[in-house]
C-alpha positions in Angstrom: -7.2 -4.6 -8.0 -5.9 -1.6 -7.4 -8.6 0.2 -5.4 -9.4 -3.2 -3.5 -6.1 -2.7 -2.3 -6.5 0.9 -1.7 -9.5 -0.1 0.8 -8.0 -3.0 2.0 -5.3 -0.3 3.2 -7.2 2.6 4.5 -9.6 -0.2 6.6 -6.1 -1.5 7.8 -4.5 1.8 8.9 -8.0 2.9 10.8 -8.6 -0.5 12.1 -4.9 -0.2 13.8 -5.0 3.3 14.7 -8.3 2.7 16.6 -6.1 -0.2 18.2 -3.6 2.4 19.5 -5.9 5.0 20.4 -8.3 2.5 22.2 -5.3 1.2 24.6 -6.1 3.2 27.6 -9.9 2.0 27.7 -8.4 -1.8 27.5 -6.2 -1.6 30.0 -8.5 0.3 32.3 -11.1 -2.3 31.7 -8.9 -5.5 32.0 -7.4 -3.4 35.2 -10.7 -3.5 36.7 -11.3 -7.2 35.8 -8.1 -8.1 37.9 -6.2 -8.9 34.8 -2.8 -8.3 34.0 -2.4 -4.2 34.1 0.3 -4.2 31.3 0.2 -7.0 28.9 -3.1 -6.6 27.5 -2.6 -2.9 25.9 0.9 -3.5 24.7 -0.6 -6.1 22.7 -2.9 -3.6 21.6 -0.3 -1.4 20.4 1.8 -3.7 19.3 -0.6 -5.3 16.7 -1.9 -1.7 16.3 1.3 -0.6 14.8 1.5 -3.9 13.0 -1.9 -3.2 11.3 -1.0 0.0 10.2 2.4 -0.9 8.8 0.2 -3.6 6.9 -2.2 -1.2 5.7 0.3 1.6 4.5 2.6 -1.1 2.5 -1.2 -1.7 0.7 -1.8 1.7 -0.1 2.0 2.0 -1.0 1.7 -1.1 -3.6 -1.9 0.3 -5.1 -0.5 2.9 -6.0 2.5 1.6 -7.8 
């Protein structure tokens, strides 16, 4: 159980830093699109940070 959580919370911290890190191509593409030019990468971030809190509490609790 202990390594599925490991992996469970190394796929969650990369999956969310890639959210993070990714923010400026969404909000340049949804820009272009006509959308909103600030909500859509603060949601990004937001669950990006959200993700990786997630995943570092899994690697936190494998390793207890």
């Amino acid at each position: 159980m202990a390594i599925a959580q490991l992996l469970l919370g190394l796929v969650l911290v990369f999956a969310g830093a890639g959210m993070i890190l990714a923010r400026r191509v969404i909000g340049a593409r949804n820009a272009r699109a006509g959308g909103w030019k600030t909500a859509t990468p603060v949601l990004w971030v937001f669950l990006g940070v959200l993700l990786v809190m997630n995943g570092a509490l899994q690697i936190t609790l494998s390793a207890v």
